[in-house]
C-alpha positions in Angstrom: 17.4 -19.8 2.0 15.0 -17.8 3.8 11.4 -18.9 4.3 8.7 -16.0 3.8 5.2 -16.2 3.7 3.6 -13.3 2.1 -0.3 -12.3 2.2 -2.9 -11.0 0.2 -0.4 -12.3 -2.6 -3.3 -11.2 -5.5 -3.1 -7.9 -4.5 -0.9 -4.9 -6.0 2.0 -5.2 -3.2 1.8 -8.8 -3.4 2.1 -9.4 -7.0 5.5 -7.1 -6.9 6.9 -8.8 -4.0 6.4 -11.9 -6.4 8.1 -10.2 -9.0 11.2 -8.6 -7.1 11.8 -11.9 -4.5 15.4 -12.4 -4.5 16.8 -15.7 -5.0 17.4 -16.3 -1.5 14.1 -16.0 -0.6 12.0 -19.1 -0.8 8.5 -18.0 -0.7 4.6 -19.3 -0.2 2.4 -16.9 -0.9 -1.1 -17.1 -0.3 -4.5 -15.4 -0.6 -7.8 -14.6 1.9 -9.8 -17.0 -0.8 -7.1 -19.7 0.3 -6.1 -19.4 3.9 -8.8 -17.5 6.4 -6.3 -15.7 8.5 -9.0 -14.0 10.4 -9.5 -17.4 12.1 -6.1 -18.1 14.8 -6.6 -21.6 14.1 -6.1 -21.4 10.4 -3.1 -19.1 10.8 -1.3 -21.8 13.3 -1.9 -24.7 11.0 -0.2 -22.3 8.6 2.6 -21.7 9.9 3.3 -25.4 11.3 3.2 -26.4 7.9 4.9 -23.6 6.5 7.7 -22.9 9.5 7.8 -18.9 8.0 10.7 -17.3 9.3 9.7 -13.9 7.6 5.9 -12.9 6.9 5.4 -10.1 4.7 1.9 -9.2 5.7 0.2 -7.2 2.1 -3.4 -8.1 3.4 -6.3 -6.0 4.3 -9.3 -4.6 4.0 -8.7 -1.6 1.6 -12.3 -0.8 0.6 -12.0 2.5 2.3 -15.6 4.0 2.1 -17.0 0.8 2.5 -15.5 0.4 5.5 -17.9 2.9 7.2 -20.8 0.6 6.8 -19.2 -2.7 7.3 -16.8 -1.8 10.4 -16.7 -5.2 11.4 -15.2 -6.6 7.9 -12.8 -4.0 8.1 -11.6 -4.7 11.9 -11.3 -8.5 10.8 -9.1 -8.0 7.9 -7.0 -5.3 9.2 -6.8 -6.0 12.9 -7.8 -9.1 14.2 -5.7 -10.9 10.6 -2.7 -8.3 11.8 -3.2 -9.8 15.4 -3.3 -14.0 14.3 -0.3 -13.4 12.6 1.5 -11.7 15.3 0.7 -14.2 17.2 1.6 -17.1 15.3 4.7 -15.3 14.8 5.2 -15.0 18.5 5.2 -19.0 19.0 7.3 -20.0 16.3 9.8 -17.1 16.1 8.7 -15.6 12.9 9.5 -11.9 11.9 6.6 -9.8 10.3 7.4 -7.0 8.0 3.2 -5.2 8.1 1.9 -3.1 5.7 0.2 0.2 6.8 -1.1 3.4 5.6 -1.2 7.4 5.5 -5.2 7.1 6.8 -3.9 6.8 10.6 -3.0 10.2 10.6 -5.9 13.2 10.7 -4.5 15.0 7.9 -4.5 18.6 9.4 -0.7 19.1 9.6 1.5 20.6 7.1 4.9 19.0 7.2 5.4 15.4 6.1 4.6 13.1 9.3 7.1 11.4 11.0 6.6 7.6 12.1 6.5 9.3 15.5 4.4 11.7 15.2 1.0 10.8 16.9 -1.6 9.0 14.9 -5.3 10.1 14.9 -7.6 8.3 12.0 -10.8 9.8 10.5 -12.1 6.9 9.4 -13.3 3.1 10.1 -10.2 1.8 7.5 -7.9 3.9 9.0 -9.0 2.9 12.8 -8.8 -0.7 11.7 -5.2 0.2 10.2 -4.0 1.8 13.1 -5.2 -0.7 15.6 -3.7 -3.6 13.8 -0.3 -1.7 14.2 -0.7 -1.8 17.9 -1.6 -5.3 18.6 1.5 -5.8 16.2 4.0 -4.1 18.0 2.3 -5.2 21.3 2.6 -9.0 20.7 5.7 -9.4 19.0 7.9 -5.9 20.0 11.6 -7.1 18.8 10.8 -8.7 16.0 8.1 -6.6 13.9 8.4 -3.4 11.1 5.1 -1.7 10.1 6.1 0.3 7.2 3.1 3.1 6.0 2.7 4.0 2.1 0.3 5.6 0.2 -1.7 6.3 -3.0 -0.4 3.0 -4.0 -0.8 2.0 -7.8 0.9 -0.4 -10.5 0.2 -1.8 -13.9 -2.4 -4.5 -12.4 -5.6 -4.9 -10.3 -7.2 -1.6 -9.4 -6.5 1.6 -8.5 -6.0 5.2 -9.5 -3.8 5.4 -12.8 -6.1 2.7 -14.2 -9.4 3.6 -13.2 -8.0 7.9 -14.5 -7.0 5.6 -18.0 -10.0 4.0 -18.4 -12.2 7.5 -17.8 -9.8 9.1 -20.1 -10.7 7.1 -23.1 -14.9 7.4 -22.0 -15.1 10.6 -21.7 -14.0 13.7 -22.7 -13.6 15.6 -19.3 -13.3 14.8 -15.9 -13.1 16.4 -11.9 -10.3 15.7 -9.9 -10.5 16.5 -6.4 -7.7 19.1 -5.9 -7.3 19.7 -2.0 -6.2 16.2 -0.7 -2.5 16.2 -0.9 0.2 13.6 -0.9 2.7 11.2 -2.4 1.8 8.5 -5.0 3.8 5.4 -4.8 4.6 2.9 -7.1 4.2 -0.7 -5.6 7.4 -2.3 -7.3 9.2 0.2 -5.4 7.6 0.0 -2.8 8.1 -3.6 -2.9 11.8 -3.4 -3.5 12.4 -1.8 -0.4 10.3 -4.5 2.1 12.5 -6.8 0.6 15.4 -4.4 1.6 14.1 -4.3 4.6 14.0 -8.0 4.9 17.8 -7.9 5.1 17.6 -6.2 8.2 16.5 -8.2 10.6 17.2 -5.3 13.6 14.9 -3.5 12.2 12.0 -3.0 14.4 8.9 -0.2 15.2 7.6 1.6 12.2 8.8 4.0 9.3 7.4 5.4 6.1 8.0 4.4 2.7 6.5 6.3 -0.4 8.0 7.4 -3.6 9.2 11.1 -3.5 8.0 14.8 -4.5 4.3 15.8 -3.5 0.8 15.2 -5.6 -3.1 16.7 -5.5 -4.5 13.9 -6.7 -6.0 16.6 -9.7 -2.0 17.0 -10.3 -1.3 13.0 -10.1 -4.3 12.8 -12.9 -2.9 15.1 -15.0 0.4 13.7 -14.9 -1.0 10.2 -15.8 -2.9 11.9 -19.2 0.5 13.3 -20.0 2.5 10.5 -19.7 -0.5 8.0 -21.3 -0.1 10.2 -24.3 3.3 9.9 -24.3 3.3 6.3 -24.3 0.9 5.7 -26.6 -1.9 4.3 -24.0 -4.1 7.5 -25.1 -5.3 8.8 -28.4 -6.6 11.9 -27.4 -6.3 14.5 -24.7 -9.0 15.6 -22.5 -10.1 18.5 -20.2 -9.2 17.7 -16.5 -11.4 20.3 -14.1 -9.8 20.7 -10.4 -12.5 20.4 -7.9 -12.6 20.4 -3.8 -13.6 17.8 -1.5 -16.9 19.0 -0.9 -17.6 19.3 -4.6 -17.0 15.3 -3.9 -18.6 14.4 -1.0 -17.3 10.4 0.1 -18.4 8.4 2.9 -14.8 8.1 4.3 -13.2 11.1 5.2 -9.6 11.4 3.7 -6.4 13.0 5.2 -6.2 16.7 3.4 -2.7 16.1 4.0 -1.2 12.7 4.3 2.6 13.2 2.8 5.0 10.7 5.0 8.6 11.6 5.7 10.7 8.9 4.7 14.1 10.0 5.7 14.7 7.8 8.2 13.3 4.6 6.5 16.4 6.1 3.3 18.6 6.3 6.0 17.8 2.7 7.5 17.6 1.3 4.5 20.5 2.8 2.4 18.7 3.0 -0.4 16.3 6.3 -2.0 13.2 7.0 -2.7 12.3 7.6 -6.6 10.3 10.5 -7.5 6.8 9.8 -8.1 7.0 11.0 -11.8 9.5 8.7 -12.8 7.8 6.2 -11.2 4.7 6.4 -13.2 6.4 6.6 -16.1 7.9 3.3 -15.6 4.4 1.7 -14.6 2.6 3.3 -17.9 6.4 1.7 -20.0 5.2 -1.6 -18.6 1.5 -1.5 -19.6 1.7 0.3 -23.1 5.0 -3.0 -23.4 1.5 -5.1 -22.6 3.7 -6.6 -19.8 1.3 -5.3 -17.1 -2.0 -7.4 -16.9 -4.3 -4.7 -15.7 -5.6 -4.0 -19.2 -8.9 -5.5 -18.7 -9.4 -2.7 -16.4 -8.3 -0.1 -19.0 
């Protein structure tokens, strides 16, 4: 058995890595409302009584435009957490698989970024992102993975597909910004290959992990009101206007262009990515089953 500690266990990522744990993996998961990891103390008493040999670190600060007003929140829960656990890590011998995202790169390019290719973040969340990463892979260099995703979703908590559901059945047309472009991803898969990844101990520096194909997010809506009616989680069809970025203005300014390459994470890993399609139409299967427990949000 394997000892893994995995954060911000309420969240999305967290709640699949419960799902998909292997047997070998004996695990403690734990929440911000349980343990303050933005206090070193807390983390150390942690891990003494814990002894993780794997942490699987799905905490942050995701409120994204929120972040531009409260950049100290948003450096605490995405840096100096990110650093407490490296360095808890550091003094027991602990490996840490981190979770990162597409916001540490600008945006401006046109070809799927590499985990190589330079990052350069717009915005307070994806500064705080970016320098958790560093102290990361400063403190603890041989024994540390940050793998990026984005436009992550699944049949709980909240984000896109369920908040596009839940507008579908109020109203009877909606704008979807139509110039921001790049790769939903479904966080059982997503969480199926950290696990993979946690086979792989010599794994080490950073790679990308999303599902596959490429998305506006007016075309990701669209797909979701056509699979929803499919599935029986719709009654009705609506009109769904494409609209630009300026049409809808947000405090945080978002990659236009944020799709990751994730060859080399398929080659590391051995396994593929899905395409983002399928993908949701196994997460809208799970909530029109009732097996998802997002429908409050619906």
């Amino acid at each position: 058995m394997i000892q893994v500690l995995i954060t911000g266990c309420r969240g999305q990522l967290g709640t699949a890595l419960q799902k998909t744990a292997p047997d070998r993996a004996a695990v403690t998961a734990i929440d911000l409302d349980t343990v303050d990891l933005t206090g070193l103390l807390a983390v150390r008493e942690l891990f003494t009584e814990k002894r993780p040999e794997l942490v699987i670190n799905a905490a942050a600060y995701t409120a994204v435009d929120r972040a531009e007003s409260e950049p100290e929140a948003a450096c605490r829960g995405n840096r100096d957490l990110v650093a407490n656990l490296a360095r808890a890590a550091h003094e027991t011998g602990a490996r840490v698989i981190h979770i990162s995202t597409d916001y540490v790169f600008d945006g401006t390019g046109h070809l799927p970024y590499r985990p190589d290719d330079p990052p350069n973040p717009r915005s307070v969340y994806g500064k705080s992102k970016l320098a958790g990463e560093q102290l990361l892979r400063e403190t603890l260099p041989g024994a540390s993975l940050v793998l990026r995703t984005a436009w992550l979703y699944s049949a709980t908590g909240r984000n896109f597909v369920l908040t596009m559901l839940k507008l579908m059945r109020e109203r009877d047309a909606l704008k979807v910004v139509c110039d921001q472009i790049g790769t939903p991803t479904a966080a059982d898969g997503l969480a199926r290959a950290v696990w993979r990844a946690a086979e792989l101990p010599e794994l080490t520096g950073i790679l990308h992990w999303t599902d596959a194909g490429v998305a506006s997010w007016y075309d990701f809506a669209v797909a979701v009101q056509e699979e929803a009616l499919a599935a029986g989680l719709l009654a009705r069809e609506i009109e769904i206007h494409p609209c630009t970025t300026s049409e809808y203005p947000t405090p945080a300014e978002r990659p236009a262009y944020s799709v990751l390459d994730k060859r080399p994470t398929e080659l590391a890993l051995g396994i593929r990515t899905e395409h983002w399609r399928k993908a949701l139409r196994r997460v809208l299967a799970e909530l029109a089953s009732g097996a998802g427990s997002g429908n409050e949000n619906l």
